[in-house]
GUTORBA-290839 format. One record per atom (N, C-alpha, C): residue in three letters; x, y, z. Coordinates in steps of 0.001 Angstrom, whole numbers, padded with zeros to 6 digits, always signed. Example, Ala and Ser with C-alpha at 12.3 -4.5 7.8 and 13.67 -1.06 7.14 Angstrom:
<recs>
ALA+013190-005690+007800;ALA+012300-004500+007800;ALA+013200-003300+007800;SER+012850-002250+007080;SER+013670-001060+007140;SER+012900+000030+007870;
</recs>
This chain:
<recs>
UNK-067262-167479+267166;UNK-068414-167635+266279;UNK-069494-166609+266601;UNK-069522-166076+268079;UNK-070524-165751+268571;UNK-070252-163878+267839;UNK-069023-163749+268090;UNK-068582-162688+266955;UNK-068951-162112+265861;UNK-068173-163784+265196;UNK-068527-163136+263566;UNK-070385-163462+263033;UNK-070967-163978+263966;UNK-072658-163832+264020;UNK-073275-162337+264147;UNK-072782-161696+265165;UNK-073035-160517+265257;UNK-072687-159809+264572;UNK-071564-159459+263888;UNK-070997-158704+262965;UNK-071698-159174+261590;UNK-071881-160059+261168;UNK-073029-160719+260028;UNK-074064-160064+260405;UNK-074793-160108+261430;UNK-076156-159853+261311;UNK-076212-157940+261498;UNK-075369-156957+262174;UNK-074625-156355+262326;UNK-074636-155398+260494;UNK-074154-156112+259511;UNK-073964-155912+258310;UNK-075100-156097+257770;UNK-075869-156886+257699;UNK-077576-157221+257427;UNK-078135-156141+257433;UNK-078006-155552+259013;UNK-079055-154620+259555;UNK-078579-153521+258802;UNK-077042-152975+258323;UNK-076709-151957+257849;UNK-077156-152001+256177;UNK-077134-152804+255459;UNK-077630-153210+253877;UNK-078914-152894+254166;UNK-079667-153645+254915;UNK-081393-153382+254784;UNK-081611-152161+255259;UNK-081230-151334+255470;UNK-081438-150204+256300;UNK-080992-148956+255002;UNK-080033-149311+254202;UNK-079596-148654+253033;UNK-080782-148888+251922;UNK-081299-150173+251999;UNK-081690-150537+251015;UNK-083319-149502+250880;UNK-083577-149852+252682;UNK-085078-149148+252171;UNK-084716-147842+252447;UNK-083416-146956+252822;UNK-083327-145290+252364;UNK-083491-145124+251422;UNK-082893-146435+250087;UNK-082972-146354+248471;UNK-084366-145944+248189;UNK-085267-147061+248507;UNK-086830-147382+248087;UNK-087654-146285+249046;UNK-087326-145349+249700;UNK-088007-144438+250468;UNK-089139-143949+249401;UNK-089951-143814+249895;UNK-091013-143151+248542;UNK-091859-141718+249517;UNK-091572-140702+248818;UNK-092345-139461+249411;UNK-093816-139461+248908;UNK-094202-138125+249301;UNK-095628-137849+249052;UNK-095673-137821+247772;UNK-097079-137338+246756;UNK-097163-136889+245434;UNK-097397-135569+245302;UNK-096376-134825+244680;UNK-096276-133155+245367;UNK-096798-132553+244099;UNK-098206-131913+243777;UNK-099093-130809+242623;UNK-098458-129659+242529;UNK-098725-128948+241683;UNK-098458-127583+241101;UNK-099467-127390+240637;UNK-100446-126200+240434;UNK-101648-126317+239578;UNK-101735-124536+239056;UNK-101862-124558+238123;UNK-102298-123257+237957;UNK-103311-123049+236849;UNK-104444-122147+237660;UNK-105713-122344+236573;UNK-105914-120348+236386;UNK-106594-120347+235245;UNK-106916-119086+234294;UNK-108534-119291+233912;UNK-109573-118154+234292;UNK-110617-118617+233281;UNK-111610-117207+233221;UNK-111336-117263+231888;UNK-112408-115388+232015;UNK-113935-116021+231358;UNK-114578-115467+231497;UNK-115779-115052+230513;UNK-116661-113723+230319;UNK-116892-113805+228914;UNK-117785-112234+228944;UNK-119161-113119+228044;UNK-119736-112165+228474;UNK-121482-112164+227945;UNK-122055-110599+227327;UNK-122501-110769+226451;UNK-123286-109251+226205;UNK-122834-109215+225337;UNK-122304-107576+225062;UNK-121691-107327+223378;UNK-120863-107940+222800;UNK-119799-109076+223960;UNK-119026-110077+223873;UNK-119186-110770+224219;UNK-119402-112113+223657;UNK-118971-113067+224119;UNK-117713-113758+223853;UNK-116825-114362+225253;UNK-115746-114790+224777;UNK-115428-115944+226319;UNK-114644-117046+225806;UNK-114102-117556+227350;UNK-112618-117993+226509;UNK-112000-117834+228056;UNK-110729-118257+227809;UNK-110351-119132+229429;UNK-109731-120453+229096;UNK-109290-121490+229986;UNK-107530-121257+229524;UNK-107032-121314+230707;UNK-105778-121759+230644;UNK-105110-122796+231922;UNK-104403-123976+231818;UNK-104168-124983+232502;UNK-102541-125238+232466;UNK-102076-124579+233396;UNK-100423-125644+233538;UNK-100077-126172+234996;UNK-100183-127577+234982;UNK-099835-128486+236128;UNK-099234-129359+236043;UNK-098520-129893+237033;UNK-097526-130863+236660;UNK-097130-131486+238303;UNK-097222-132992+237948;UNK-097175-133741+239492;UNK-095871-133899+239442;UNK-095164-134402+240753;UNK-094049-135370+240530;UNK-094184-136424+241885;UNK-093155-137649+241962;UNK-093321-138604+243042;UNK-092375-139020+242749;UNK-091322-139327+244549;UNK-090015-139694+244428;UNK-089827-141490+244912;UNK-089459-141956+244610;UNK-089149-143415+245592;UNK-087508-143479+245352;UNK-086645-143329+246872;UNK-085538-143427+246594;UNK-085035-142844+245558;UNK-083982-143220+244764;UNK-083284-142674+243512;UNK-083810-142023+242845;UNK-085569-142801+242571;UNK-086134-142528+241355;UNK-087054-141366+241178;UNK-087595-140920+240210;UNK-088609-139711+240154;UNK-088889-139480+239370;UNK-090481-139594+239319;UNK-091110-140194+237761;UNK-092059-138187+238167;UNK-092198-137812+236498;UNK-093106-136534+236951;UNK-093917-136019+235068;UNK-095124-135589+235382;UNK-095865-135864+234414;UNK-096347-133391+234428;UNK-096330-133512+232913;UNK-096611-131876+233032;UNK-097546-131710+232038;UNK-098448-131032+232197;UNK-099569-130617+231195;UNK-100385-129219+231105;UNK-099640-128826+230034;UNK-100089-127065+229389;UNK-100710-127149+228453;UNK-101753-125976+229174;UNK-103030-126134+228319;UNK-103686-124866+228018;UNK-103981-124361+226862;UNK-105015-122950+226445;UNK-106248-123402+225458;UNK-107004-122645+225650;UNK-108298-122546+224787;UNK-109100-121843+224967;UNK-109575-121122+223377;UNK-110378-119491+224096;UNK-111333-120218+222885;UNK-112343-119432+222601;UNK-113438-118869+221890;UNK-113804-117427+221879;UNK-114449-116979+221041;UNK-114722-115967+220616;UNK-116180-116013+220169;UNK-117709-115467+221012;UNK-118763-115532+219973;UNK-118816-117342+219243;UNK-118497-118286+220298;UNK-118740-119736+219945;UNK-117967-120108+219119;UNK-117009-119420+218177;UNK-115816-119986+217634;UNK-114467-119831+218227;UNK-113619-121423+217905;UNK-112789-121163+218655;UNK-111082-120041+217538;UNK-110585-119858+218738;UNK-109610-119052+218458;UNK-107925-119773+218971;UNK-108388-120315+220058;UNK-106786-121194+220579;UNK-107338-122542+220839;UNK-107062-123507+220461;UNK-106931-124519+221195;UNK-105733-125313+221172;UNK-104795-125861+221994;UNK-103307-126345+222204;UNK-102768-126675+223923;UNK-102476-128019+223407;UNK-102090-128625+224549;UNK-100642-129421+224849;UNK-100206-129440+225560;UNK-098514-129973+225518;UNK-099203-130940+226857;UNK-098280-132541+226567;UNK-098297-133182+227554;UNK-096868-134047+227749;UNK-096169-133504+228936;UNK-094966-134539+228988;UNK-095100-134997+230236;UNK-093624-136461+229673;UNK-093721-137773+230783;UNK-091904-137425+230829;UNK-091781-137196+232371;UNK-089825-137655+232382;UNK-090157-138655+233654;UNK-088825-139536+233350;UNK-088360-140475+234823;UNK-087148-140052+234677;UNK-086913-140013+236280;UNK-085143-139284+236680;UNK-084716-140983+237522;UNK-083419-140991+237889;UNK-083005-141497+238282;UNK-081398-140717+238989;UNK-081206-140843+239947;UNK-079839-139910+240349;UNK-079112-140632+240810;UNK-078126-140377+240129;UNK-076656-140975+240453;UNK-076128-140040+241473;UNK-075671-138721+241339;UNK-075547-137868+242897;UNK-076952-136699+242856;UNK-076338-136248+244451;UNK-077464-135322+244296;UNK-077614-134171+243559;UNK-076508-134036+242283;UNK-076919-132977+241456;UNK-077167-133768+240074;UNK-076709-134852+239602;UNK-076464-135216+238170;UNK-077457-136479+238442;UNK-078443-136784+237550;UNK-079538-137567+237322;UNK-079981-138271+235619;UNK-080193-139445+235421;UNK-080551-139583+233964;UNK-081885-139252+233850;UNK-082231-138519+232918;UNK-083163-137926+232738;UNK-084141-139126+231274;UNK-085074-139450+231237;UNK-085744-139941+230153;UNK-086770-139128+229964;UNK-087625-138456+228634;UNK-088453-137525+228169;UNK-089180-138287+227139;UNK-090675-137553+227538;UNK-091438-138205+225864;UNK-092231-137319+226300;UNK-092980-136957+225300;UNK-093272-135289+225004;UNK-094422-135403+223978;UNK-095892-134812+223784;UNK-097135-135391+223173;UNK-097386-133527+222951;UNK-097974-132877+221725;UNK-098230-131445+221239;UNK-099034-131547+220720;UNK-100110-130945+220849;UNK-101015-131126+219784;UNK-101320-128896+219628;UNK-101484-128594+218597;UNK-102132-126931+218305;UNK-102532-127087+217187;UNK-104231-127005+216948;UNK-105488-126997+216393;UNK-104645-125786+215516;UNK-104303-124310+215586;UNK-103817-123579+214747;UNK-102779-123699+214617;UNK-101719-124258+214540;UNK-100495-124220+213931;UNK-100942-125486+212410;UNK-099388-125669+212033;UNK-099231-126358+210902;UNK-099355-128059+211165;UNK-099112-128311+212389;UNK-098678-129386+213320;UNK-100168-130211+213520;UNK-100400-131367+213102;UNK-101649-132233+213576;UNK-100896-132761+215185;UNK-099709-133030+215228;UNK-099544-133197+216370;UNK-098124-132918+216152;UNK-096827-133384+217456;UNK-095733-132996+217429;UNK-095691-134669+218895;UNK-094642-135283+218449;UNK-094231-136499+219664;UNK-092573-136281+219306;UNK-092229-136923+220414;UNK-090613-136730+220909;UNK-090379-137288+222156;UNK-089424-138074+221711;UNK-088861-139095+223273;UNK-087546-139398+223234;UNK-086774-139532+224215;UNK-085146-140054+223837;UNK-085025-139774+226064;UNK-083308-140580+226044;UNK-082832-140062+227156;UNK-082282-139086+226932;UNK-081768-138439+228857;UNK-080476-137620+228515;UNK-080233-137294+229845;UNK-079950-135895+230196;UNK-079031-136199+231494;UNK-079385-134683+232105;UNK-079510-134438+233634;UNK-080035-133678+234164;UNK-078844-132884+235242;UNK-078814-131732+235236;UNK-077798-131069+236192;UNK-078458-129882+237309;UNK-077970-130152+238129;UNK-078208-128659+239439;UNK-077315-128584+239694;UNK-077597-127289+238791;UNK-076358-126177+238325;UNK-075990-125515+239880;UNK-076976-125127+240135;UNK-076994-123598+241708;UNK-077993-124359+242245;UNK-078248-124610+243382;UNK-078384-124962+244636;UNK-078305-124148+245484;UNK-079416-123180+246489;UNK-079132-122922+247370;UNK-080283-122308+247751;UNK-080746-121470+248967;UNK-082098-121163+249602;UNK-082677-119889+248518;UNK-082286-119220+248058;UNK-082477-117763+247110;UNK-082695-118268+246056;UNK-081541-118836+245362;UNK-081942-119516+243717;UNK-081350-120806+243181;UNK-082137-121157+242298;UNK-081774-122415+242073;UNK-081672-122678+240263;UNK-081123-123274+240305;UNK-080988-123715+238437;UNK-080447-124832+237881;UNK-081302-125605+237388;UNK-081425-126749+236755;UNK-081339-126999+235111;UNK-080500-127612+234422;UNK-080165-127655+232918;UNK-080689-129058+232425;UNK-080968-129426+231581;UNK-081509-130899+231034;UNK-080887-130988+229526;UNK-080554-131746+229121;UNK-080258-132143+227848;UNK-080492-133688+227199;UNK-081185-133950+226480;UNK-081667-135189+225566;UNK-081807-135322+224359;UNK-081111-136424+224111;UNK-081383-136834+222515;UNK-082344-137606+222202;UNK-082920-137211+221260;UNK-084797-137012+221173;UNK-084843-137602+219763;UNK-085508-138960+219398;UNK-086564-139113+217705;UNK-087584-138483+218070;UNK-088127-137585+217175;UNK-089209-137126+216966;UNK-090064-137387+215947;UNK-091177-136668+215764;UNK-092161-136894+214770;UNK-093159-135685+214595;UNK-092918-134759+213700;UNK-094129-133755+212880;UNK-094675-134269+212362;UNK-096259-134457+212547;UNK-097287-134865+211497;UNK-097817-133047+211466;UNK-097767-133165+210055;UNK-098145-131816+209493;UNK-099771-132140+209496;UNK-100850-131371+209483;UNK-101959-131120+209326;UNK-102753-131419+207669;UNK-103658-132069+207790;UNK-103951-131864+206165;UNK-105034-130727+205887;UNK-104558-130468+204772;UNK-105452-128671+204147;UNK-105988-129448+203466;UNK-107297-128638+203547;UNK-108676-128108+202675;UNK-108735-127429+202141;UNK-109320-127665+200728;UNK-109649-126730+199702;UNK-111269-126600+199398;UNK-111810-125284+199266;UNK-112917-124946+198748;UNK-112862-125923+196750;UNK-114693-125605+196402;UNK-114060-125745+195001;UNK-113506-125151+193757;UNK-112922-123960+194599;UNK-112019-122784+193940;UNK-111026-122877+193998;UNK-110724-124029+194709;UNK-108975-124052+195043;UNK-108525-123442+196010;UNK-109046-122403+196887;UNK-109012-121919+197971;UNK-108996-122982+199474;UNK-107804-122494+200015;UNK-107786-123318+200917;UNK-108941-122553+202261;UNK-109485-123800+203108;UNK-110145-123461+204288;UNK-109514-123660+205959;UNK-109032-122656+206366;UNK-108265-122635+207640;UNK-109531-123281+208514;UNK-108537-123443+209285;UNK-109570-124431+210837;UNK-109675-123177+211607;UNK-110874-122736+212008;UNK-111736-124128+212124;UNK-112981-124024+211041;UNK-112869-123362+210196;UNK-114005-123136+209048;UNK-115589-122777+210036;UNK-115746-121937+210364;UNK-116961-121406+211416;UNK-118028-121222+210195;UNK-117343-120675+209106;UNK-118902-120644+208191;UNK-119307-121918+207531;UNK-118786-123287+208118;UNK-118925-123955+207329;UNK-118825-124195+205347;UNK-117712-123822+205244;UNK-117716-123931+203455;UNK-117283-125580+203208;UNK-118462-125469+202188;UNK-118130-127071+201813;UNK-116409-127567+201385;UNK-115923-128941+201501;UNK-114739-129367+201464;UNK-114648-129784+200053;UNK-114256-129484+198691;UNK-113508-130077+197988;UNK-113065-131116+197490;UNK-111664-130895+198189;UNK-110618-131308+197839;UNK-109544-131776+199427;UNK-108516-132544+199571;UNK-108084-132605+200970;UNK-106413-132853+200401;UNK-105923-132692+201076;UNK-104358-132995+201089;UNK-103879-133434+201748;UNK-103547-134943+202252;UNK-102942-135243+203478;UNK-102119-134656+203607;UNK-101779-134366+205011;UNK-100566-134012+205598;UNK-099271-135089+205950;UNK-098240-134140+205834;UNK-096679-134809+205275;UNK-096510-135620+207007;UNK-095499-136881+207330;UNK-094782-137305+208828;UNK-093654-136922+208176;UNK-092980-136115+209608;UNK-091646-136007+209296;UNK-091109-136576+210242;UNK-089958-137618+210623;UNK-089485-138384+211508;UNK-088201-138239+211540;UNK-087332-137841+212662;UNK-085596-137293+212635;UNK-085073-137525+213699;UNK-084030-137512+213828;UNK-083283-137321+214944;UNK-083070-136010+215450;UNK-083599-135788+217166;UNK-083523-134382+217821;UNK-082653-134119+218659;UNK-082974-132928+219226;UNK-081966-132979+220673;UNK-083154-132123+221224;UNK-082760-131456+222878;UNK-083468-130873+223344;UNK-082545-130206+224067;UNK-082419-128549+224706;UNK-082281-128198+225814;UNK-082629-127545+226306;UNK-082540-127335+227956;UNK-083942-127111+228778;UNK-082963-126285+230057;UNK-083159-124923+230194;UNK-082446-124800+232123;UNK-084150-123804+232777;UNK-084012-123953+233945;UNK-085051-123732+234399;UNK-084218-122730+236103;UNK-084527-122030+236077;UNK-084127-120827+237303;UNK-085182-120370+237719;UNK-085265-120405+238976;UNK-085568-119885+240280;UNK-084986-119073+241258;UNK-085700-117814+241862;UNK-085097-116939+242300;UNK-086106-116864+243224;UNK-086001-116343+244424;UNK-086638-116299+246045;UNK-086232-114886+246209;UNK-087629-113996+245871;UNK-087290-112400+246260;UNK-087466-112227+248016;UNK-088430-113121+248171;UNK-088928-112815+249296;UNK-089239-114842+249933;UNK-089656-115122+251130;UNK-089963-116045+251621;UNK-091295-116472+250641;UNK-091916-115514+250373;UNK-093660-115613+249481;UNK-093763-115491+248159;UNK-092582-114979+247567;UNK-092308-114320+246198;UNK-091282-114839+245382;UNK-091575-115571+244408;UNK-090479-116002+243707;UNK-090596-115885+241982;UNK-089357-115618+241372;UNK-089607-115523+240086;UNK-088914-117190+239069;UNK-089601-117124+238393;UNK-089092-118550+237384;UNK-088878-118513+236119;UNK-087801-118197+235449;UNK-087421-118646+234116;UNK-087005-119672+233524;UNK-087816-120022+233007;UNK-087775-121547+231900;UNK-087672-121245+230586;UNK-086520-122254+230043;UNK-086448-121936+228968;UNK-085934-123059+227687;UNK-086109-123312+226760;UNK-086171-124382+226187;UNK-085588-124749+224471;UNK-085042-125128+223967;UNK-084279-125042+222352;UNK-084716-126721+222118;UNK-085535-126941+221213;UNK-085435-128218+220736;UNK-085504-128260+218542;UNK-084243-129311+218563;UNK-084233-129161+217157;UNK-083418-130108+216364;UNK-083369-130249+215323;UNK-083061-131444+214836;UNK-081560-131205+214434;UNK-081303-132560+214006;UNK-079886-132926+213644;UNK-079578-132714+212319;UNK-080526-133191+211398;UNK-080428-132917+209786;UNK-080615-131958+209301;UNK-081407-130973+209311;UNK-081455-129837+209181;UNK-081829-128616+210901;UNK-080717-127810+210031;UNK-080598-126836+211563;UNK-081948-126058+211552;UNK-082277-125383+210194;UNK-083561-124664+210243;UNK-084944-124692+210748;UNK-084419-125986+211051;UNK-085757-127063+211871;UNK-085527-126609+213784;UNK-086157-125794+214302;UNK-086079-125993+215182;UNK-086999-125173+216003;UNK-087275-125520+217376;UNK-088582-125104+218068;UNK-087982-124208+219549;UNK-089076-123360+220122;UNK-088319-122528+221024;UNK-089299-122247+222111;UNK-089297-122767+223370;UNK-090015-122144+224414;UNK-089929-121776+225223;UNK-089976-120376+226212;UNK-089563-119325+227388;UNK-091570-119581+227970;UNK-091085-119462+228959;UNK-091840-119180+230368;UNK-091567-118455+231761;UNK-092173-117223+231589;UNK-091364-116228+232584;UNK-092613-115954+233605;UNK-092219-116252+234923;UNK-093551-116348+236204;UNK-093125-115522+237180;UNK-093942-114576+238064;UNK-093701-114040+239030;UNK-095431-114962+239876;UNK-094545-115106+241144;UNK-095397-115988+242139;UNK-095869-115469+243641;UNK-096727-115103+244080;UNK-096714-114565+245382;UNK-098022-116024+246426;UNK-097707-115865+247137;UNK-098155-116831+248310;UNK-098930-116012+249072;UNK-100391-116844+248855;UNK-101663-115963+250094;UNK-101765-117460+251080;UNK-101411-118287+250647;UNK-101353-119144+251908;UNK-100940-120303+251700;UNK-100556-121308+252287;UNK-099643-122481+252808;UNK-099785-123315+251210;UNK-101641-123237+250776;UNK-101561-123611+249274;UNK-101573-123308+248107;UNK-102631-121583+248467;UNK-102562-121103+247161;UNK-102057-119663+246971;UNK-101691-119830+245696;UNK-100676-118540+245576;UNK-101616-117762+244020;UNK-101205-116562+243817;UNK-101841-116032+242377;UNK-099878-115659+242177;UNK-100334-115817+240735;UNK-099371-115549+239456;UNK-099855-114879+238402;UNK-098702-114313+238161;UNK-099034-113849+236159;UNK-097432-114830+235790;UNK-097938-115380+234221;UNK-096731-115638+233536;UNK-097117-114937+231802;UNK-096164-115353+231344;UNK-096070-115167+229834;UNK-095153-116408+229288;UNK-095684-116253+228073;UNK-095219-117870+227494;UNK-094918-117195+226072;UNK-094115-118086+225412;UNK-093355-117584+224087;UNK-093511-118756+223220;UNK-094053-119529+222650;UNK-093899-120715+221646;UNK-093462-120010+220255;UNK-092481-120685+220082;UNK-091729-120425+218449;UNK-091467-121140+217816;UNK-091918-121098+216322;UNK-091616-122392+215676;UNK-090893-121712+214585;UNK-089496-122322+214239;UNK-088501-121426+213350;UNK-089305-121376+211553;UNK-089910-122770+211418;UNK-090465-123141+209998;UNK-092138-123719+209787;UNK-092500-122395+210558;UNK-094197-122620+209900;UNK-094794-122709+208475;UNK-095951-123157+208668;UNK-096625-123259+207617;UNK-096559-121778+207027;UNK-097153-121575+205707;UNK-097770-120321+204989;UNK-098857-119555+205159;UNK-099365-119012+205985;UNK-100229-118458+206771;UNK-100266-118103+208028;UNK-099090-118704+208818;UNK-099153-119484+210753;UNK-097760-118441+210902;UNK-097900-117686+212086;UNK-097335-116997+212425;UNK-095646-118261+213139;UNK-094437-117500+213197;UNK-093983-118302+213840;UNK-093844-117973+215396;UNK-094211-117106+216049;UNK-094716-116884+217437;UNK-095570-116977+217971;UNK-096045-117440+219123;UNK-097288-117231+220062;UNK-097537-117229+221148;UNK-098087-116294+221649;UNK-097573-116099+223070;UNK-099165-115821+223638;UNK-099117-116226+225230;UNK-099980-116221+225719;UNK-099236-115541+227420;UNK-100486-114646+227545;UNK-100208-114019+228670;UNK-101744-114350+229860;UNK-100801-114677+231432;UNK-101959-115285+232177;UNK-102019-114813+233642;UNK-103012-114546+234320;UNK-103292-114271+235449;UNK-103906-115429+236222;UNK-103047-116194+237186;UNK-103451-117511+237484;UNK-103825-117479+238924;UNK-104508-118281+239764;UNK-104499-118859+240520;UNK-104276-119933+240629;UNK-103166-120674+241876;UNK-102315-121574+241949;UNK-102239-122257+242937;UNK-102375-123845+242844;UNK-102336-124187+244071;UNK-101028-125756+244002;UNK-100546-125474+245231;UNK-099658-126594+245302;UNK-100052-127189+246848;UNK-099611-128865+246186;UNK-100016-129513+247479;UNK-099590-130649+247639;
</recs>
């Protein structure tokens, strides 16, 4: 008896001991990268740019939140304003393959878009693994939702783009159209280690619908990173937003180029 007591308790100690490796919970690990010019005098102009993104692990799980952000002015009118905010929870089955869940919040003052939402699961891979480079693929099936913007008309029939700085009186209004579909998304993200201090990052992104193919959205993010110390590092990136089916006026590219300071912690 005195045996199979020990070997019971023996097995106890080995389950509880698994259980809280499961529930281990790490630190909450930042990324931050900030942009901010201003001029005064014959110009005035400011420009903010914001991309950060937390994450936090407990055991299996790993919940992580990202938020990109621009906005300039020009002489007190604005010229960019647009913000992306996403939510994923991972969960890993091994240490390369994970379920991935996404919901995804857009808002750009100049595009056609009053906003842009998108959520669904899907499933996460590490592809390459190793100290030099690394690469990660994501794929999810996504409902979404375009709420198109509503236009203004002068009382000429002339429409008034946002943000109307001369103030012209409003008309006439047009609500804007919801479009609601079934999406997908895909996402690989690479990392490369030139140096111990220096690393480059390509991200890159295809999201688009099921019912019609012409429908679909496109985003690249290309970073070179150097390290002045344990937290903060300076960067330049460039960013590519593409939208295959803009409005009539709205370019379908836009790109923003940035000189950051960066801090992780």
């Amino acid at each position: 008896m005195k045996k199979i007591a020990l070997a019971s308790l023996a097995t106890l100690a080995l389950i509880t001991s698994a259980h809280a490796e499961d529930m281990k919970v790490t630190p909450l690990v930042t990324h931050t990268e900030l942009g901010y010019i201003e001029t005064n005098g014959n110009t005035k102009t400011k420009t903010f740019n914001l991309d950060a993104n937390a994450k936090k692990s407990w055991g299996k799980h790993e919940g992580k939140i990202l938020l990109d952000g621009q906005y300039s002015e020009d002489s007190g009118v604005e010229t960019k304003n647009k913000y992306l905010v996403e939510l994923n929870y991972g969960y890993a089955f091994t240490d390369r393959i994970s379920f991935d869940y996404l919901a995804g919040y857009k808002v750009d003052k100049f595009s056609s878009f009053d906003y842009q939402f998108y959520t669904g699961p899907g499933v996460k891979y590490k592809a390459i693994v190793s100290q030099q480079q690394n690469l990660t693929v994501e794929a999810n099936i996504l409902y979404a939702i375009d709420q198109y913007a509503d236009k203004h008309y002068d009382a000429a029939g002339v429409e008034i783009p946002y943000p109307n700085p001369d103030n012209v009186a409003v008309a006439s209004t047009v609500n804007g159209e919801k479009n609601d579909y079934a999406s997908y998304r895909a996402k690989g993200v690479y990392d490369y280690l030139f140096t111990k201090d220096t690393k480059f990052t390509q991200e890159l992104s295809f999201r688009g619908s099921f019912e019609d193919s012409e429908n679909y959205f496109v985003y690249s993010k290309s970073a070179l990173t150097s390290k002045l110390s344990d937290i903060f590092s300076a960067g330049i990136s460039y960013k590519v937003d593409y939208v295959n089916l803009p409005a009539t006026g709205t370019d379908h590219t836009d790109t923003t180029f940035t000189l950051n300071l960066i801090m992780d912690y």
